[in-house]
N, C-alpha and C positions, 0 to 999 in steps of 0.2 A: 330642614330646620337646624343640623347639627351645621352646618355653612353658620347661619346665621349668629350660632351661640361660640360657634367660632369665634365670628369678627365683635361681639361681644367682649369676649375672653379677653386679657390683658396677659399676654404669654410671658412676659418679663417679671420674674419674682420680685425683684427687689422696685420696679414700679410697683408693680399690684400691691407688692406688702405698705410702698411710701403712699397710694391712692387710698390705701382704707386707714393708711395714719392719719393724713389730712381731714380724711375725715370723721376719724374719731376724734381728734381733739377739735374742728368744727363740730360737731357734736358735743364737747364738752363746753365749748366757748356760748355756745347758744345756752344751756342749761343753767352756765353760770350767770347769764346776762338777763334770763328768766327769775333767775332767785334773788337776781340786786332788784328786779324790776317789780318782782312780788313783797318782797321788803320793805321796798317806801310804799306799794299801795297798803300794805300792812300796818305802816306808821299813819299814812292817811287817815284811814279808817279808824285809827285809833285817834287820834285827832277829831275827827270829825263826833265820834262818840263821847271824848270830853266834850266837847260844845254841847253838845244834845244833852248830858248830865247838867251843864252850867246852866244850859236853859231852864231847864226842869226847875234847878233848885233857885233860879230868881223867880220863876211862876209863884213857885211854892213860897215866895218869900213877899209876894203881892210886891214886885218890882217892876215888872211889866206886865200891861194887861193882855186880855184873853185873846184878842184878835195878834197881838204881836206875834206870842207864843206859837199860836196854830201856826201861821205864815211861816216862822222861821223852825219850825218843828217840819215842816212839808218838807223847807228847803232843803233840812239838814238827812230828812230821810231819804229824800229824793237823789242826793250828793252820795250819803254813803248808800244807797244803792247801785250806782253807776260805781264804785269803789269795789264793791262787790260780784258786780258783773265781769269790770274788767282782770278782780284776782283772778275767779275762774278761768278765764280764758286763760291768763297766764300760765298757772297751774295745767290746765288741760292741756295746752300747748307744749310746754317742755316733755311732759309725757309721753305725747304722741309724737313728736315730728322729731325731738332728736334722735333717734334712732331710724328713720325711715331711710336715709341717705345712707348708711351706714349696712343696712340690713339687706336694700337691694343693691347694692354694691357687692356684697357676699351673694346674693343669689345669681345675680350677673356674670361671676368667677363660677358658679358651680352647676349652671346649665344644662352643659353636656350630658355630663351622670345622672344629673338626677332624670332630665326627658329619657334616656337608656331604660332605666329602672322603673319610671311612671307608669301604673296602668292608663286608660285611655281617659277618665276621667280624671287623674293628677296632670296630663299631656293639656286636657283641653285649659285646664286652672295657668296653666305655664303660659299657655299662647295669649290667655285671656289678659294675664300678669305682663306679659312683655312687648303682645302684639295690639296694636290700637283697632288693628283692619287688616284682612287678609282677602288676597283676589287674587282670581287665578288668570296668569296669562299663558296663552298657548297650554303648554302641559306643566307651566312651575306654577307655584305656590308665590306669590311676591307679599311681603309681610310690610306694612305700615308701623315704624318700629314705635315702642310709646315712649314717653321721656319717662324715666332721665337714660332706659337704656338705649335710646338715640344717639346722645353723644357716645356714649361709649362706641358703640357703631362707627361714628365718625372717625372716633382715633382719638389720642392726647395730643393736647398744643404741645409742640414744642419749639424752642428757640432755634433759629437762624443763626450762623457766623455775625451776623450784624445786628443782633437782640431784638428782632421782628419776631412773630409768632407767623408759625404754617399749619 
């Protein structure tokens, strides 16, 4: 396993330091794009709740009858509920995922030590955390790595003399 948390490992400080930049401010660009994206369903909504008031107050004002009313009262609760669904998600989503990339990228770098240190129960969380599958051939252990620590596995692109990627 320590092979593997090896070819993990990004041995180059000032990569490792520029791969968890990228993706801390990819993490902050998503968060930010979350809260422009939660702000107009926020003016929606608000939107859609003046109408539902303007309605009310023409009912209330015997302008439009009873069958109008219900119809366009379904529609507009029907609308800002879909409004509602989609903040949450927004909300939930920037919560959760922008730090995910960012978090197993630090776990990725810190492997080694901590499987050293792990009793056998933090060992098996680790392989559960990094390995998708594991089988044994002959006497080794061959590990099915999981994404995103596959790539890492793979290596970083880098540029060619002729701006290709290898």
């Amino acid at each position: 396993m320590q092979a593997l948390f090896k070819k993990i490992r990004i041995e180059d400080d000032e990569r490792r330091h520029w791969v968890h930049q990228v993706l801390r401010e990819r993490a902050m660009d998503v968060q930010r794009d979350a809260q422009a994206q939660a702000s107009e369903l926020q003016r929606q909504l608000s939107v859609v709740r003046q109408q539902q008031e303007r309605l009310l107050n023409l009912r209330l004002l015997d302008e439009i009858e009873a069958e109008t009313f219900a119809a366009k009262k379904g529609e507009l609760a029907s609308r800002a509920a879909k409004i509602k669904l989609q903040l949450d998600a927004v909300d939930r989503g920037k919560d959760e995922n922008a730090d995910i990339a960012v978090k197993a990228f630090e776990l990725s770098q810190n492997l080694a030590p901590k499987w050293f240190r792990a009793d056998t129960a933090a060992k098996r969380q680790i392989l559960e955390i990094v390995c998708l599958n594991c089988r044994l051939v002959d006497v080794s252990l061959v590990p099915t790595i999981r994404k995103p620590f596959d790539v890492l596995a793979e290596g970083l692109l880098q540029k060619s003399g002729r701006g290709e990627r290898i």
